[in-house]
N, C-alpha and C positions, 0 to 999 in steps of 0.2 A: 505363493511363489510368483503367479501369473500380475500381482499388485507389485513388489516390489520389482520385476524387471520392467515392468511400466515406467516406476520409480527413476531406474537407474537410467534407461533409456531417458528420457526425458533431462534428467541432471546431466547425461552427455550428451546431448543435443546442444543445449543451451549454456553451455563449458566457455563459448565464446562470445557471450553478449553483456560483458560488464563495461561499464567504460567508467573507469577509472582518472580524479582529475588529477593526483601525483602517483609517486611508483610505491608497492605495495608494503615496504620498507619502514613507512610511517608508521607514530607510535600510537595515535588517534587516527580511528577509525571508524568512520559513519557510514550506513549502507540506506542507502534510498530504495523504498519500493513502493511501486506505481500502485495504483486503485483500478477499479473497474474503466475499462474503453481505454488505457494511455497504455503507455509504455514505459523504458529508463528514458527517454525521451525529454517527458514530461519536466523532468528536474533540474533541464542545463540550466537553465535564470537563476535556479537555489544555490546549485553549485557555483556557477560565475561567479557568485556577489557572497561565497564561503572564503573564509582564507585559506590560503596554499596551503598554511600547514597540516591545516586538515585533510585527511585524505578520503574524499569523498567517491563513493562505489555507487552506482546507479546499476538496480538489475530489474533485466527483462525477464517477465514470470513465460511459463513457454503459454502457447495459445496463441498470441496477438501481432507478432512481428516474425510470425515464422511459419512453416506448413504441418508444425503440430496436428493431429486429428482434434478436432473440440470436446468430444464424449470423455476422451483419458484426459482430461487437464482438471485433476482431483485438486482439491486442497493439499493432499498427503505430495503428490506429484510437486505440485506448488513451491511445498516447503522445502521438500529435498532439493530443489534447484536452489533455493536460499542456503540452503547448510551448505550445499557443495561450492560453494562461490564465500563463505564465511570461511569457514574452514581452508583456504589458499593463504588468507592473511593474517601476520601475527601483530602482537599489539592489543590494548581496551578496542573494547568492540561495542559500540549502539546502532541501532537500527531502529528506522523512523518508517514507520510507515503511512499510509493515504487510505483511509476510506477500505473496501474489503478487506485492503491489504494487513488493516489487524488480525484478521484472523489467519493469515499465512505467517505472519512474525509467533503468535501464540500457540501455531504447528508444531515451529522448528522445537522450540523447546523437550517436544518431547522425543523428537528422533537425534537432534545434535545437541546437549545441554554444554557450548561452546564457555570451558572456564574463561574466558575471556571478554564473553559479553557480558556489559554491565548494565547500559541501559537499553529501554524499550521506548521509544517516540511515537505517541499516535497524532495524527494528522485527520481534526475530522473523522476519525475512525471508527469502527467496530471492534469489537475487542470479547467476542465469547471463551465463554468457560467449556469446561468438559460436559461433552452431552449436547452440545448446542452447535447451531447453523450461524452463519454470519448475520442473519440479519433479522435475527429473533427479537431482538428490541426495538425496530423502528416501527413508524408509526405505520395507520394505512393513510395518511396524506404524504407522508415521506415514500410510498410505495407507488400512489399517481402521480407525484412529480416526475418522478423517475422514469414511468411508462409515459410521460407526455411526449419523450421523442426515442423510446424506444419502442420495441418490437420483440418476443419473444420466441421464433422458431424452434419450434418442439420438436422436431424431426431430426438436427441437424445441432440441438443442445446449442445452438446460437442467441443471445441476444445481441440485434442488428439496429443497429440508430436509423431508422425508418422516419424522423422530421430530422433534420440539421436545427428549423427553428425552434423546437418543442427542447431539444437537447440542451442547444446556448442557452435559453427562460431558465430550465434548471440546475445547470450544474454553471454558470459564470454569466448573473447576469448582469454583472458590472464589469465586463471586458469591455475593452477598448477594438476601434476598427482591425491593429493589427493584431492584437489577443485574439480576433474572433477570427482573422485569417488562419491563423497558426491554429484552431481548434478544427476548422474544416476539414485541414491536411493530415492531422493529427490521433481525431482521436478514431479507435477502431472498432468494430464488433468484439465480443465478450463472450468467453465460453462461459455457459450456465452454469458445469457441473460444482466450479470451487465453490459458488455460492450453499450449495443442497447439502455438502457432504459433513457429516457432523465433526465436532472438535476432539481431538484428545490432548488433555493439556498435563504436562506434568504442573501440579499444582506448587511443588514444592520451589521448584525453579520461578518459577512465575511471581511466586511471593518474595522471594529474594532479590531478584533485581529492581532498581530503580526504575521505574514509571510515570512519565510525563504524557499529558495532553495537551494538545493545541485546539480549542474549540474557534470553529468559524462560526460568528454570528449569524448571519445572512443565508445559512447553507441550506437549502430546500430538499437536496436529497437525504441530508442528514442531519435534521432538525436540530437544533439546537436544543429544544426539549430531550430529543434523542440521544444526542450526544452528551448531555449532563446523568441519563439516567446510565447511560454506559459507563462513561468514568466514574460514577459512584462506588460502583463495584470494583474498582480498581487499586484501592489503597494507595492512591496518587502518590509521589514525592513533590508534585509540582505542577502547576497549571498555567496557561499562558492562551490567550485568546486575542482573534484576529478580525477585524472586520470585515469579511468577505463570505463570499460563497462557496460551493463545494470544493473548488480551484485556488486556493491560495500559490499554490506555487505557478501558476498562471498570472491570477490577477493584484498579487498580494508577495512578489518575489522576495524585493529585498525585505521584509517585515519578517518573514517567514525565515529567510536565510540567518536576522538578528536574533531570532528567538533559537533556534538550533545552536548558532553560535555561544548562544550564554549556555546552553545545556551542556552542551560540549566540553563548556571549561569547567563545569562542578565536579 
């Protein structure tokens, strides 16, 4: 009982942090969700350079643009703010996610199996099965890159980007001057606990929808190596790869925005 009003608290916390780029009426509907250190933030460049008719939903997971406590911001917590924000619009439903953020889209599954969602978009992603943590397949160089500008506080269930320089090397480091301004302002500390907390996946749902990956070449936090042994597991419909680093919708906007776009229209 004491998990799920976690839950629900949390899904109503965060009731009001969609931004939305038409009104909810649309018949196609893509839902953007952020990675580790960003926000719905991260995605205005993807959206901009989407077309209107698409109606594109960027959601903030709680933890990072709010006064959420960090220890409660579960994976299970995660998801239900995803369901609860799916679940407002009617219409095909895919959802693209960034980097952890596979493992909150492969949550939802098993608490909202939304008949309406058809596809799953991973970004650079992670993507564990049942039984498993987010980040059970990466490497341990994809696990130094990562810590070269962060910071782990244990006390306070925080990881805190302790270099600005260590962080830009890994995760964009083919930004440009004002790419790398907009990452300064941008990106935020990270609550641990989503990362720790194991998966339950309905498998049955999982295996039914459509499955795409976008592999970034260049990605240091999620190796390339890495990301090919993840989508292996996936029974892909489709594949699409960018030449960038961990940040395509950063450094890699409209590229990233064309490839969504074809997905959209199959």
């Amino acid at each position: 009982m004491r998990k799920f009003l976690i839950t629900l608290a949390c899904a109503t916390l965060m009731s009001s942090t969609i931004q939305a780029k038409t009104d909810n009426n649309s018949v196609s509907n893509m839902f953007l969700v952020h990675g580790a250190h960003f926000t719905a933030e991260s995605w205005k460049e993807v959206q901009n350079n989407l077309p209107e008719e698409l109606n594109t939903i960027a959601v903030n997971l709680p933890g990072r643009s709010d006064h959420f406590v960090t220890k409660k911001v579960s994976l299970q917590a995660s998801a239900a703010v995803l369901c609860s924000e799916i679940s407002k619009v009617e219409g095909d439903k895919s959802v693209v996610a960034h980097s952890q953020a596979g493992a909150v889209i492969n949550a939802i599954l098993a608490i909202c199996p939304d008949p309406d969602l058809k596809k799953l978009i991973y970004v650079t992603a992670v993507s564990p099965l049942s039984g498993e943590t987010a980040f059970e397949l990466l490497s341990e160089k994809d696990g130094e890159n990562y810590f070269k500008g962060v910071n782990y506080n244990k006390p306070i269930s925080l990881l805190e980007i302790s270099s600005p320089e260590g962080f830009l090397e890994s995760f964009a480091p083919q930004a440009n001057a004002e790419q790398r301004v907009w990452l300064s302002k941008h990106a935020v500390s990270e609550p641990s606990t989503l990362g720790s907390n194991p998966l339950i996946l309905n498998q049955a749902k999982f295996k039914s929808l459509k499955k795409y990956y976008i592999f970034a070449n260049q990605d240091k936090v999620i190796s390339l190596p890495s990301q090919q042994k993840i989508a292996a597991r996936m029974d892909l419909t489709e594949s699409y790869s960018i030449d960038s680093g961990h940040l395509p919708m950063l450094t890699h906007p409209k590229k990233l925005a064309s490839i969504l776009e074809k997905i959209s229209a199959k």
